[in-house]
C-alpha positions as CSV (number, residue, x, y, z in Angstrom):
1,X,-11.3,1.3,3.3
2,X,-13.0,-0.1,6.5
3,X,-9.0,-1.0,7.6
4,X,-8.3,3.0,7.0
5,X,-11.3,3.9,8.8
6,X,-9.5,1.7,11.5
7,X,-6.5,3.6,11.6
8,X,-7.6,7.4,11.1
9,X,-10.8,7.4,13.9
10,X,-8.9,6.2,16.4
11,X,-6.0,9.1,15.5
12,X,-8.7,11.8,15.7
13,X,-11.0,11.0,18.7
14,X,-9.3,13.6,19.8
15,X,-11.6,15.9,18.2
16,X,-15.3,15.9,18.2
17,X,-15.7,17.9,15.5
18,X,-13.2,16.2,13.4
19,X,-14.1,12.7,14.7
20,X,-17.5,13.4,13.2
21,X,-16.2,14.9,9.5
22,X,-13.7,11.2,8.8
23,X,-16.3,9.1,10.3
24,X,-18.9,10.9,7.5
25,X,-16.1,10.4,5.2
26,X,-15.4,6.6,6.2
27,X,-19.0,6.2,5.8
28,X,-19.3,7.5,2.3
29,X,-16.1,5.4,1.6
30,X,-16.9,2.0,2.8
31,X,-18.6,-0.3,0.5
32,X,-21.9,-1.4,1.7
33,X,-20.8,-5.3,2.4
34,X,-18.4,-3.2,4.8
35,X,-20.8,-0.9,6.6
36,X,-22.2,-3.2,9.1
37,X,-18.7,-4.0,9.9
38,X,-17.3,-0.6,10.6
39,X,-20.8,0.5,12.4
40,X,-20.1,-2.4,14.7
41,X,-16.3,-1.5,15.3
42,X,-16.9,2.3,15.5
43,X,-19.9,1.4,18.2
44,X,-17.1,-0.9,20.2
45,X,-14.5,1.6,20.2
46,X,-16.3,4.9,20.7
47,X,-19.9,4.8,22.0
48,X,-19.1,6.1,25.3
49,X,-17.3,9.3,23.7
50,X,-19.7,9.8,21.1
51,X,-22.9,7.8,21.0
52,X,-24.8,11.1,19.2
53,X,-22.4,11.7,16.3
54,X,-22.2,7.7,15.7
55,X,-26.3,7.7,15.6
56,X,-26.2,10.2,13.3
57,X,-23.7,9.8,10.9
58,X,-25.1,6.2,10.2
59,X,-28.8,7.3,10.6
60,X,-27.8,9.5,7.3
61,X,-26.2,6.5,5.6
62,X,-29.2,4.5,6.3
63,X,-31.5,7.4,4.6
C-alpha cells in the first residue's frame, strides 16, 4: 500500500481537501512496519504545501 500511497498523493496535491481525505486513507491502509516510511516520504514530498494536514493526519494515527 505505501507504493500506492506513492502514486495517488502525488496525483492529488492538487487539492487540499482531497490531499488530506487519501492521505487519511493511505494512513489507515498502510501496515504499521510501513508508517514510518510513508510519514517520512509524505514529509519529503509535501511539507512545504501542507505541513498542517500532514501533522494532523499522523497525529490521529498516532492516538
Amino acid at each position: 500500500m505505501l507504493e500506492y500511497a506513492k502514486v495517488i498523493l502525488p496525483k492529488v496535491s492538487f487539492s487540499r481537501d482531497l490531499f488530506r481525505k487519501e492521505l487519511i486513507k493511505c494512513i489507515n491502509w498502510v501496515g504499521e512496519a510501513e508508517i514510518s516510511k510513508l510519514k517520512d516520504w509524505c514529509y519529503e514530498n509535501f511539507m512545504d504545501m501542507y505541513p498542517d494536514i500532514l501533522t494532523k493526519a499522523f497525529a490521529m494515527k498516532a492516538a
